[in-house]
N, C-alpha and C positions, 0 to 999 in steps of 0.2 A: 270378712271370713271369720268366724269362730273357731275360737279354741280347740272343739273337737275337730273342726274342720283341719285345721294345722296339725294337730295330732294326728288326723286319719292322713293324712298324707304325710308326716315324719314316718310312722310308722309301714305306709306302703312304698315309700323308698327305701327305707332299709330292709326290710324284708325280702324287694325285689335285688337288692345288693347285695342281703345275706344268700339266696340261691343261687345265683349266678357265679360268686366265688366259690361258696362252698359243694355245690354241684355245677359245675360249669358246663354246658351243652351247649356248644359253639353252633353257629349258625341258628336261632332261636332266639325270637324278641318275645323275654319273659311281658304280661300283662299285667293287670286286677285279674282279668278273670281266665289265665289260659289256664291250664287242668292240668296243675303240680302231680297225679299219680303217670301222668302218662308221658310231662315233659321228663321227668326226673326219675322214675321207676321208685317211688317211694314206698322204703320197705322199712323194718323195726329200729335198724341203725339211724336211716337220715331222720323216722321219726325223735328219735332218742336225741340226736345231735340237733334238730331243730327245738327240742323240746327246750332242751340246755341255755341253746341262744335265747330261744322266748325270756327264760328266767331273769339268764344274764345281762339281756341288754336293756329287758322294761322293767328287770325288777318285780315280776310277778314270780307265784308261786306254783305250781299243777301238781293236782294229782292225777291220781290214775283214771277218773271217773270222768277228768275234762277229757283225755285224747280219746278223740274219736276219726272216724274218716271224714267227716262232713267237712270238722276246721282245717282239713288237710287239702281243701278240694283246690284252693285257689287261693290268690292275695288276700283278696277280700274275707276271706271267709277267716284266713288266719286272723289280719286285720279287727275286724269285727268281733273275733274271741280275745285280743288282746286288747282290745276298746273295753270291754266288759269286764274283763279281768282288773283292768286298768281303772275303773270305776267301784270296784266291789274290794277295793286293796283301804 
């Protein structure tokens, strides 16, 4: 397994551990790809408070031009923007 390989998966358990605590929806087994606007009702706050975490916990930086709705859509998609991010730091 490669490096990115262990990173994409560090990174998709925590993030599946950061929504579950910080928005918890009992009865719901978060995925990679289940559909964060609709498990979560993802609105300007949980973005701002997810934004936060990104910073916080990989150490990357955003602005206002990365958030979009796409990297919102799902694990992976967050994943994938903090892979990049995480490569371009």
């Amino acid at each position: 397994m490669s490096n990115v390989e262990i990173d994409r998966e560090k990174i998709v358990s925590e993030l599946i551990h950061f929504f579950q605590t910080e928005f918890p929806n009992p009865g719901i087994e978060l995925t990679r790809t289940s559909d964060l606007p609709s498990l979560f009702l993802i609105d300007s706050l949980r973005v701002l408070t997810t934004v936060i975490h990104l910073e916080q916990q990989f150490g990357i930086s955003l602005v206002e031009s990365d958030i979009n709705a796409d990297i919102f859509q799902n694990i992976e998609s967050l994943t994938n923007f903090v892979l990049t991010k995480l490569s371009t730091t």
